[in-house]
N, C-alpha and C positions, 0 to 999 in steps of 0.2 A: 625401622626408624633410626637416624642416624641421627646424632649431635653433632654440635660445633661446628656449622656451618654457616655461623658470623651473621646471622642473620637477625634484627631488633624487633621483626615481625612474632610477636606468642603464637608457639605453633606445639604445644605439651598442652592437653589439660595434667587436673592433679591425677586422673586414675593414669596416666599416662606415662606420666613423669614417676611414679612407681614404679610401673612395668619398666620402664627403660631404666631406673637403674639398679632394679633386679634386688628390691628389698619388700620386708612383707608391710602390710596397710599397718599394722598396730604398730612397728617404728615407724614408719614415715611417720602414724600419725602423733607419735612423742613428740617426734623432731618438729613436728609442725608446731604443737602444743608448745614447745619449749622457743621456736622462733617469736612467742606470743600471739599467734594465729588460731581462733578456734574454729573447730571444724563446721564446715557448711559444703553440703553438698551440691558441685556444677559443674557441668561438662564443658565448660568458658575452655578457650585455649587461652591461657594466662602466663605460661612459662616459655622462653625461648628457649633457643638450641645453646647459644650461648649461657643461660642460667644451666640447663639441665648438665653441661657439660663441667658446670663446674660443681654443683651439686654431688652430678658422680664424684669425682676427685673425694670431696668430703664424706660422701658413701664408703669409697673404695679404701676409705683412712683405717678402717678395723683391722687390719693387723695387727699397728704400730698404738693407735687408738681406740681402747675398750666402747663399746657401746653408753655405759654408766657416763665417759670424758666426753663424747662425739653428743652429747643432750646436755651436760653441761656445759660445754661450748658455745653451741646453740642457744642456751638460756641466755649466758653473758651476751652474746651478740644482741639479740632480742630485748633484753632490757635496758640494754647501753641506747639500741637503734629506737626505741620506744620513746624513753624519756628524751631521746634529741629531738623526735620527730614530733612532739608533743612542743616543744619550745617552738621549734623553727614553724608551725604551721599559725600559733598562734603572730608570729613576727609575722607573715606574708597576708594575714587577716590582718593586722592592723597596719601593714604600708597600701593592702589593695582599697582601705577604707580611705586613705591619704590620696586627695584628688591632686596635689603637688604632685606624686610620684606618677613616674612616666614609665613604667614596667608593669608588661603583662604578669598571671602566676604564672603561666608557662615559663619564660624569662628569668623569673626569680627561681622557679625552682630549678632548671636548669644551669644556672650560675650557682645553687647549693651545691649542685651534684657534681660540678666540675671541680669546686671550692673543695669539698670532703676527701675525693679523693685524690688530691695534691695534700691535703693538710694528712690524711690515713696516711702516703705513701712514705712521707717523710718523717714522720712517728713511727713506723716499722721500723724503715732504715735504720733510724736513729736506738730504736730497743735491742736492734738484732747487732748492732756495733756493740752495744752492752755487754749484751749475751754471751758475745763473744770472747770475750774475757772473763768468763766467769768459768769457775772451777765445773760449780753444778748448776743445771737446766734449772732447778727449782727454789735451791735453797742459798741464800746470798747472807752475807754479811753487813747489816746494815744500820743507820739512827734512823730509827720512827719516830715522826713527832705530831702534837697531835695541836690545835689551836683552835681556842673556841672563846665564844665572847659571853663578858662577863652577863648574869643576869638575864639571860636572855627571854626567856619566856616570858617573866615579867614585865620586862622592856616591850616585846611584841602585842599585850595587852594593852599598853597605855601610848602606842603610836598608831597612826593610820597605814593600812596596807601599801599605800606610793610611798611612804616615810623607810616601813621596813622593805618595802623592794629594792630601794636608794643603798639603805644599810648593807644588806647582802649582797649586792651587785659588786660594789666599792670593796667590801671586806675580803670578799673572793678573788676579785681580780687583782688587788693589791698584795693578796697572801700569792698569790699564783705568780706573780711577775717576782718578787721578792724569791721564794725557791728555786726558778726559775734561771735567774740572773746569776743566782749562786750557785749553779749547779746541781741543784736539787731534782726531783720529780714529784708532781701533787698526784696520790695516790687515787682522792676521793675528795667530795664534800657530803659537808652533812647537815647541810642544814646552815647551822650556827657554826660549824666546824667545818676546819678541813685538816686533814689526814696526806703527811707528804713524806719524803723518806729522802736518804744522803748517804752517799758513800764514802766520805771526806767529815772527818767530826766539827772540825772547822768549818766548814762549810754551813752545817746544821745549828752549831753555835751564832753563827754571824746573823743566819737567815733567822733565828730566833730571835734575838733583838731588835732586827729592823720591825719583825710582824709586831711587836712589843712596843715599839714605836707607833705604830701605827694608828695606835688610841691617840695620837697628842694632834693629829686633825679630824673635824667632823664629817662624817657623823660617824663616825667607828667607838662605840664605848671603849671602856677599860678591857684588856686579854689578857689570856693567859697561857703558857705552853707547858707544853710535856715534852721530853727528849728520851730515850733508852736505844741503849745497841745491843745487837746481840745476833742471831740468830732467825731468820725468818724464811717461810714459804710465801713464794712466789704463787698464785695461783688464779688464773684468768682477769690478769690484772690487777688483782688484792695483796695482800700482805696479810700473813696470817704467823700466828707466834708470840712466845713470851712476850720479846721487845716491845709488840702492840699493844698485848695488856696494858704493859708495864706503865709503856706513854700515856695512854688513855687515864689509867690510875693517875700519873701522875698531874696530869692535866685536870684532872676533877679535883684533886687535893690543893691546887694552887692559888695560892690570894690572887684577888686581883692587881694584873700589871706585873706579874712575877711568871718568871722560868725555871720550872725542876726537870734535872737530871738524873739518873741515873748511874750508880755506882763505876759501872763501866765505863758509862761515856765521861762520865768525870774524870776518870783514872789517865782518859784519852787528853785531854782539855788541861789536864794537870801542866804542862810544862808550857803554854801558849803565854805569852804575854798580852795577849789581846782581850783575855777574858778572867775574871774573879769569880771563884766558886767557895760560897760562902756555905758552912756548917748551918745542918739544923736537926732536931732529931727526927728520927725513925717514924717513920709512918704507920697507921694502921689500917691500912684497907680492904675492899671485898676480894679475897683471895689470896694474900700478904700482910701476917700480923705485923711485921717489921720492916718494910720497906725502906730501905739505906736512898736518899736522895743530897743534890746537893742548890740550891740557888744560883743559877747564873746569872751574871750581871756584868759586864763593862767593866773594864778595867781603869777606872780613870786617869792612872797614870802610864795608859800605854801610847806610843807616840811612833806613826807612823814613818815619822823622819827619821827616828833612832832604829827601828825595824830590822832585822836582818832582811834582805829581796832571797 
């Protein structure tokens, strides 16, 4: 059997698609397990030539790629493709119930698939231009910041589920546009929070404000941020490192409507005209008896006009 002979016709079952690329059944069947597919046994031809060939490629990565990296991989891909595919199916159940709409699923889902990878290709692009300027593959210098709304749990109890689906959609997309614009990247959400990172301390400053802002229309309650730089891994997307603690601490320690920083990123933020970091004491939190932070806020008397460009 040969691969890659461009063909969209499934012509691999799964014992097959083993054989061809020459790995034993308990990995594929990790790999499988970690795509979040559980095993079920059929002799379906399910796989093209086209998949199988790219498949090998990802096989053939163990060199350069431990087997432990090539199932964690796998994992990230599969939970990322899970929870999207989990969103978008329930979106095409509720336009195929809309007797307005004039699209088949076929239709809609074919216009996802086109959609993803234009929107994939040009999120590479755009990471691997990064990348590219960075000293090391993994570990980057960065502000993590962390933004979550005030009360939330409580608040979720005492609204109707369209109220808080409203909240989150809003709160998300408004945090995402705001890093975004600034040059930021949003790491992750969480729920009540989102997790975003900056390379430029000004840059994380500014975008912290506006997300701070953000409470003074409805229905977005009162937030609060966290900011820290320092030091962080890179890994299948995440951020992992002091800085994240640190943000996270300091975002849990914050009044509401308020922004804490970090010693570092302070020190960074020390000479900007555009922002005031106010004095408070030492923190004590889970992992940091003394945590050094400082409040950021606006500078009232900074004035775009007078600015050095």
């Amino acid at each position: 059997m040969s691969a890659g002979t461009g063909s969209d016709e499934p012509t691999y079952s799964r014992d097959e698609l083993i054989a061809e690329l020459d790995v034993s059944p308990e990995y594929a069947q990790r790999l499988w397990n970690a795509f979040g597919f559980a095993h079920r046994t059929t002799d379906d031809k399910i796989f093209t030539a086209d998949e199988v060939a790219a498949l090998r490629l990802f096989a053939d990565s163990e060199g350069s790629m431990p087997q432990r990296a090539q199932v964690a991989t796998a994992r990230a891909i599969g939970q990322t493709m899970s929870r999207l595919t989990e969103w978008q199916a329930d979106q095409i159940t509720d336009l195929q119930r809309d007797p307005d709409v004039p699209w088949t699923q076929d239709q809609m889902i074919n216009a996802i698939d086109v959609i993803q990878r234009l929107i994939w290709r040009r999120h590479l692009k755009l990471a691997l231009e990064r990348d590219a300027t960075r000293v090391s593959d993994e570990e980057h210098d960065l502000v993590v910041g962390f933004a979550d709304i005030v009360g939330y749990t409580s608040l979720s109890r005492r609204i109707g589920m369209g109220e808080l689906e409203d909240l989150l959609e809003k709160f998300e997309e408004r945090t995402f546009d705001i890093v975004t614009d600034r040059g930021g990247q949003v790491i992750k959400t969480l729920g009540d929070a989102v997790m975003f990172s900056f390379e430029a301390a000004g840059g994380s400053a500014a975008a912290a404000l506006a997300i701070q802002r953000l409470s003074d229309a409805d229905p977005i309650p009162p937030l609060r941020v966290g900011l820290a730089r320092g030091p962080v891994l890179s890994r299948l997307g995440d951020l992992f490192g002091e800085p994240v603690n640190i943000a996270a601490r300091l975002c849990g320690s914050a009044r509401p409507g308020t922004i804490l920083v970090d010693e570092v990123l302070a020190a960074d933020l020390a000479d900007s005209d555009r922002f005031y970091l106010r004095s408070m004491p030492s923190l004590s939190v889970r992992g940091y008896r003394r945590l050094r932070a400082k409040v950021l806020e606006p500078n009232k008397y900074y004035s775009r006009d007078s600015a050095a460009p």
